[in-house]
N, C-alpha and C positions, 0 to 999 in steps of 0.2 A: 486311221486305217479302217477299211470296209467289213475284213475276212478275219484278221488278227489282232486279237488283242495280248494286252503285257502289263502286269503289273508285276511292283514289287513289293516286298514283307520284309525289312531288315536287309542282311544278306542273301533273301532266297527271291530269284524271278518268276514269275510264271506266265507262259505263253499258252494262250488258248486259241484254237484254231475254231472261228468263230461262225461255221454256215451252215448254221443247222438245218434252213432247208435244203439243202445239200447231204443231210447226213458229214456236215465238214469236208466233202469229196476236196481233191486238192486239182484245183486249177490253174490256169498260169499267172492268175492274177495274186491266188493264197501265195504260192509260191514267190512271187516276188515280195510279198508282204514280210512271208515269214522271214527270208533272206535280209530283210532291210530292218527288220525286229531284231535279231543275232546281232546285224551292225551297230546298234545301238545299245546293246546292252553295257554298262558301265564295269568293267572289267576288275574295278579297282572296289570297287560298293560288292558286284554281286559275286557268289562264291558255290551257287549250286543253282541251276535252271530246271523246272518243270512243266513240260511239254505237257498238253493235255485238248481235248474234245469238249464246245459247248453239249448242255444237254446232256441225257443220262443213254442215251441209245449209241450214240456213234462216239468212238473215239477220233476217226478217220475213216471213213467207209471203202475209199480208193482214191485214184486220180478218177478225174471228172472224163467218164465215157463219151458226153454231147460234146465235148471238146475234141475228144483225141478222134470223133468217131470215121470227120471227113479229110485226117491228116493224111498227108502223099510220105515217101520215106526220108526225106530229107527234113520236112517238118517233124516227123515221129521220132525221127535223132536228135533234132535239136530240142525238144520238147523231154526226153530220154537225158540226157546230157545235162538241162536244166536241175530234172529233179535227182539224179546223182553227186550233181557240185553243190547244189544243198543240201544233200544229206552226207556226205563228206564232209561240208563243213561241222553239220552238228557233230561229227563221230570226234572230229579231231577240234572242237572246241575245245578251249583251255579251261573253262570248269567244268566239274559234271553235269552232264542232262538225265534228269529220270522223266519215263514215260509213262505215266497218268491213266491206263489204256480204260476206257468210260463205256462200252461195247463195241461195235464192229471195230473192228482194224483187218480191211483187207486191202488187196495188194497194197497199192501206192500208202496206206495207212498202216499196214503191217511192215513194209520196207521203213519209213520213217522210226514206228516204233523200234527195230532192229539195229538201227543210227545212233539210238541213245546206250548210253550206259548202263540203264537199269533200265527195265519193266516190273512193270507191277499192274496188276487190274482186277475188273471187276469180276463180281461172280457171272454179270452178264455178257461178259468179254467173248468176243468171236473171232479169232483169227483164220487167214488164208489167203491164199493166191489162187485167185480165181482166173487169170490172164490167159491162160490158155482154153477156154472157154468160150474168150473173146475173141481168140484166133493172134494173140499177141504173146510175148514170152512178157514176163518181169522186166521193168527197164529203170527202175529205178534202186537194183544191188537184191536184189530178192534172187536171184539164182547164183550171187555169191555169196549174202551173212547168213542165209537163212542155215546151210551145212555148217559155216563155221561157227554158228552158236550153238546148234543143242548138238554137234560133236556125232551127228551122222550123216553121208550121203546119202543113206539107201532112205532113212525118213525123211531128209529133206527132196529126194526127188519121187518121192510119193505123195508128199504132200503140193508140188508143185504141179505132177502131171494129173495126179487126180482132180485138183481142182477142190478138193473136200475142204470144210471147214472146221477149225478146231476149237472144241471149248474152251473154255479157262482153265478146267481141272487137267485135260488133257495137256493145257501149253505148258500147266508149272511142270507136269511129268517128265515132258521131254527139255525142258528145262528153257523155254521158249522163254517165261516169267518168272521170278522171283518169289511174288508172294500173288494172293490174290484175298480179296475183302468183299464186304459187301458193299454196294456201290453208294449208298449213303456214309462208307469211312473211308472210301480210295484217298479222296484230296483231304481229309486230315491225316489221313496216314503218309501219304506223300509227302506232306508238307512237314510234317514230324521228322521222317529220313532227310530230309532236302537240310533243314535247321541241322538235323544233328552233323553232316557231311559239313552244313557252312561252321559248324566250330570247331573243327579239325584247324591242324596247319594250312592255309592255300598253299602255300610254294610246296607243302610237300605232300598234298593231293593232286596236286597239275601235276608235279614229278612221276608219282602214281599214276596217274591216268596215260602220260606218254611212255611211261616203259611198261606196261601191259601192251596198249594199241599197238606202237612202232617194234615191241620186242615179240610180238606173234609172228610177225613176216621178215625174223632174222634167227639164225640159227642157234640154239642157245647157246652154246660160248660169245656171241659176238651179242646176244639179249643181257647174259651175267655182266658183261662188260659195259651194256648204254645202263645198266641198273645200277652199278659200280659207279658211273659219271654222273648218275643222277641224283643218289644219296649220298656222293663226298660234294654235292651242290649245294645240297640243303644247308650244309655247318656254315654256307657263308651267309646266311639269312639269321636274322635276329628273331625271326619263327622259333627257328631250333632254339635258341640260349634260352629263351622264354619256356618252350616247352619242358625242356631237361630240367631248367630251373625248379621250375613247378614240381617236378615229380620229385626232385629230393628234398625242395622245401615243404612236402607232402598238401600243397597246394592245389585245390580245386580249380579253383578260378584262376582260368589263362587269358590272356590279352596279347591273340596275333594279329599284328599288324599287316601282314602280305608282304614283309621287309624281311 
C-alpha cells in the first residue's frame, strides 16, 4: 500500500497513516487503504489497534481540500458517506483502537481521531474543525461525536462555528483526550496502554466495548439489560474460568485464549 501502513507487535496492530507530504490529509485513495487495512487485521492474533500519523507534525491534518475542492453535491455525498462508513467501522470495531494524535488533527483528522476509543497526544497536538471556513459543514461525524464526547453542545458548537483550534492542554480539559505526553513518549506510551488492554480478557473487552457504544443510544433500563446479556456471556468462555481461576489461585500470570 502507497498511504498506509500496518504492523504488528504481539497482540497490538498499528496503523500509520503514511503522507506526510500531505501532512497525512485523507484522501480517497488513504481512505480506501485504511478500509482494506481494518480488513485485514487478524482478529484472532490482534487484541488492541493503534491508529497513528507519520512524522512528528500531523497526526491527520484533515480530508484532502485539492480533492474535495472541485466536487459538485452528489460527489460531496458520496465522498461524505465514504469517510463516515469508515469511521463507523473503526468506532464499532470489535477490539479497541487508541488514537496516537502526533499534531494537527483537523477536521477529517479530528473526526477519525473521535472514531477511536481512546485519545491520547502530543504536547504538540492541535485539534479542530475548520470546515466551515471552507464553506462546508463536518461530513465525516464531527457535528455528531464531537458533543457527545466532551458532554457539551454549547462547546461543541463553538468549537465548530468558530472554526478555532485547540491545544492539547485545552483538549485534555474538555476532555477531548485522555492523557497528553511529550511527543518523543506518545508511541511508547501508546503502545504500553495498547499491551496492557491486549492482556485483559478479549471476549470480555469486546463485551466492554459493545455495551458502552450500542448502550449510549438505548435507554438505561434496556443498556442494564444488553450489559446483563453481556456479562452472563462471558461465563461461557474459558477467558472467565481462567481469569477467576487465577485470582483465587492468587496467580499472576493468565493465559487467555479469546475461548
Amino acid at each position: 500500500m502507497t498511504n498506509v501502513r500496518y504492523e504488528v507487535n504481539g497482540a497490538v496492530g498499528q496503523i500509520t497513516i503514511d503522507r506526510p507530504e500531505a501532512l497525512n490529509a485523507l484522501n480517497s485513495a488513504v481512505l480506501k487503504e485504511l478500509d482494506q487495512v481494518l480488513d485485514q487485521v487478524d482478529l484472532e492474533q490482534i487484541r488492541c489497534l493503534v491508529i497513528t500519523g507519520a512524522g512528528e507534525k500531523s497526526f491527520i491534518a484533515g480530508a484532502d481540500v485539492a480533492e474535495m475542492s472541485d466536487m459538485n453535491e452528489e460527489q460531496g455525498k458520496t465522498f461524505g458517506k465514504t469517510g463516515n462508513d469508515l469511521f463507523r467501522k473503526i468506532e464499532s470495531f470489535p477490539v479497541p483502537v487508541i488514537a496516537a494524535i502526533n499534531g494537527f488533527a483537523l477536521g477529517g483528522g479530528n473526526e477519525l481521531a473521535m472514531s477511536c476509543d481512546i485519545r491520547i497526544c502530543s504536547e504538540n497536538a492541535v485539534f479542530g474543525q475548520p470546515e466551515a471556513g471552507l464553506g462546508i459543514t463536518p461530513g465525516f461525524g464531527g457535528t455528531q461525536r464531537l458533543a457527545r464526547l466532551i458532554g457539551s453542545t454549547s462547546k461543541a458548537k463553538e468549537i465548530l462555528y468558530t472554526c478555532r483550534n485547540i491545544k492539547a492542554d485545552e483538549a485534555l480539559q474538555i476532555g477531548l483526550v485522555s492523557a497528553v505526553y511529550p511527543i518523543a513518549d506518545l508511541m511508547t506510551e501508546a503502545t504500553k496502554m495498547a499491551m496492557r488492554i491486549a492482556g485483559q480478557a478479549p471476549i470480555a473487552i469486546r463485551n466492554i466495548k459493545k455495551a458502552v457504544n450500542e448502550g449510549l443510544d438505548m435507554t438505561i433500563d434496556k443498556a442494564i439489560d444488553h450489559e446483563i446479556g453481556l456479562f452472563g456471556a462471558c461465563f461461557a468462555s474459558e477467558d472467565q474460568k481462567e481469569g477467576m481461576r487465577a485470582f483465587l489461585e492468587k496467580r499472576k500470570e493468565k493465559v487467555f485464549k479469546n475461548k
